[in-house]
C-alpha positions as CSV (number, residue, x, y, z in Angstrom):
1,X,-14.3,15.5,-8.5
2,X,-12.4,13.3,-10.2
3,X,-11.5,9.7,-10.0
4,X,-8.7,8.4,-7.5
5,X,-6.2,7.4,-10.3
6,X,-4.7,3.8,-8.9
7,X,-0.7,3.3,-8.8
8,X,0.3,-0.3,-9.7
9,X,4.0,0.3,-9.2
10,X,4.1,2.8,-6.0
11,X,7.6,3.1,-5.7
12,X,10.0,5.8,-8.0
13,X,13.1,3.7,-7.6
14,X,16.5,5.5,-9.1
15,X,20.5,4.9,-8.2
16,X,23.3,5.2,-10.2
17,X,26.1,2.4,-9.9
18,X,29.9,2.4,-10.4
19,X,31.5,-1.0,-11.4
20,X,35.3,-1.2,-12.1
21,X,36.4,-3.1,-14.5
22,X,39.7,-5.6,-13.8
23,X,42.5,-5.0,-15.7
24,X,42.5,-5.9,-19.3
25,X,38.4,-5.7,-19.2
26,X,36.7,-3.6,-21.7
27,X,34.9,-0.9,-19.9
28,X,32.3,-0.1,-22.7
29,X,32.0,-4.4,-22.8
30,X,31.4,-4.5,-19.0
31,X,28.5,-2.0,-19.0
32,X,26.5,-3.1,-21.4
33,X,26.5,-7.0,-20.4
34,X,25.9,-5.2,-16.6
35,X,23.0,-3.6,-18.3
36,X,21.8,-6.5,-20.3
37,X,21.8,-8.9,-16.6
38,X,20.2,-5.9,-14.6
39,X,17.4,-5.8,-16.7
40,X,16.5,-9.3,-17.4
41,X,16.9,-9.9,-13.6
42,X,14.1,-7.2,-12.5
43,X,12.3,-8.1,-15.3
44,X,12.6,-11.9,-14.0
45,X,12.6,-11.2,-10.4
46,X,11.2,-7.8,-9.2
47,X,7.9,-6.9,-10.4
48,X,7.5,-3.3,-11.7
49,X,7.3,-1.5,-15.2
50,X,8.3,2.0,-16.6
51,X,12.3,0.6,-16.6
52,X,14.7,3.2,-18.2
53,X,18.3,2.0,-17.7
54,X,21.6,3.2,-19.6
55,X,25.2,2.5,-19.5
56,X,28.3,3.9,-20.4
57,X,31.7,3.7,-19.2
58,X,34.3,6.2,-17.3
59,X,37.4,6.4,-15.7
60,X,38.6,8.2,-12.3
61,X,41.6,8.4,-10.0
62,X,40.2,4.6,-8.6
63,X,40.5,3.2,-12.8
64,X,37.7,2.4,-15.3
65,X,34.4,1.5,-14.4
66,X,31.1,0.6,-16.1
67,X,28.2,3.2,-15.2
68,X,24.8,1.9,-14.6
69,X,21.4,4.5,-14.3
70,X,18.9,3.3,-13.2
71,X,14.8,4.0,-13.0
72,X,12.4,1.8,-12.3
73,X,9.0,1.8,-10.9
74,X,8.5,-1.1,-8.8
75,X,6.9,-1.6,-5.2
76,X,9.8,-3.4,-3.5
77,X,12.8,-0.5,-4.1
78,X,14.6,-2.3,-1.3
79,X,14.9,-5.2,-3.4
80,X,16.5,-3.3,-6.5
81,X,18.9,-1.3,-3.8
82,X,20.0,-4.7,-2.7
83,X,20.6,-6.4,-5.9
84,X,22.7,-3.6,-7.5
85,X,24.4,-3.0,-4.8
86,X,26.0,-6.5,-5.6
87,X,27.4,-5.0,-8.9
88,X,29.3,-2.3,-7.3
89,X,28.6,0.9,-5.6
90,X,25.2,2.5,-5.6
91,X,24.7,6.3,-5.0
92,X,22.5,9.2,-5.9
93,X,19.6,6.8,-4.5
94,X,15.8,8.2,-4.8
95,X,12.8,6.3,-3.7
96,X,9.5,8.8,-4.5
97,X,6.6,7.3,-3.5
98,X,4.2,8.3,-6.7
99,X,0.8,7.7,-4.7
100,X,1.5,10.1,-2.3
101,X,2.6,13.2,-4.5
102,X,-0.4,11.9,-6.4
103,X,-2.7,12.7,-3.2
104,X,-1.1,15.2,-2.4
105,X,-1.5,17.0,-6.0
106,X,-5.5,16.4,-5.4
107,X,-5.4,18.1,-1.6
C-alpha cells in the first residue's frame, strides 16, 4: 500500500478575467501591469504555489480589454475569486479540490 501523499495547497483555483481598457489605454500595457499586480498580490497575500498566469489583450462588441488566466493552487480559492473579481469580470471559474481526486484515485 502506498503512502497517503499530503496536499499543502488543496484547492485547484482557475478563472479567466475580462478588464476593459478606458479610452486611449493600451490594451497590451493594461494586461501585463494587471498581471504583474495579480501576482505579486497572491504571492504577498494569499498563500499557495504552482501559479501559472498569462495575459493578453482582445477586443469585442463591449471595446478592448486586457485578458487575465489564471491557475493557482492555494487553500483559500474564495479569496482569489474575490480579489480578481475587483479587476473586472471573472468567468470560466474551477475550484478542484486535489485531495479528494487524490483519494479517490487510491479507492
Amino acid at each position: 500500500m502506498m503512502p497517503e501523499q499530503t496536499i499543502e495547497f488543496r484547492y485547484d483555483t482557475q478563472l479567466l478575467l475580462d478588464h476593459y481598457v478606458e479610452d486611449g489605454e493600451d490594451a497590451d500595457d493594461v494586461a501585463d501591469e494587471l498581471r504583474d499586480e495579480i501576482i505579486k498580490y497572491l504571492e504577498e497575500n494569499i498563500k499557495g504555489d504552482s501559479m501559472a498566469i498569462a495575459a493578453s489583450s482582445d477586443e469585442d462588441e463591449y471595446g478592448e480589454k486586457a485578458n487575465v488566466k489564471l491557475h493557482y493552487h492555494t487553500n483559500e480559492p474564495w479569496q482569489v475569486l474575490e480579489y480578481a473579481r475587483t479587476h473586472g469580470e471573472i468567468y470560466d471559474i474551477v475550484v478542484e479540490d486535489m485531495d479528494r481526486q487524490s483519494r479517490d484515485l487510491q479507492g
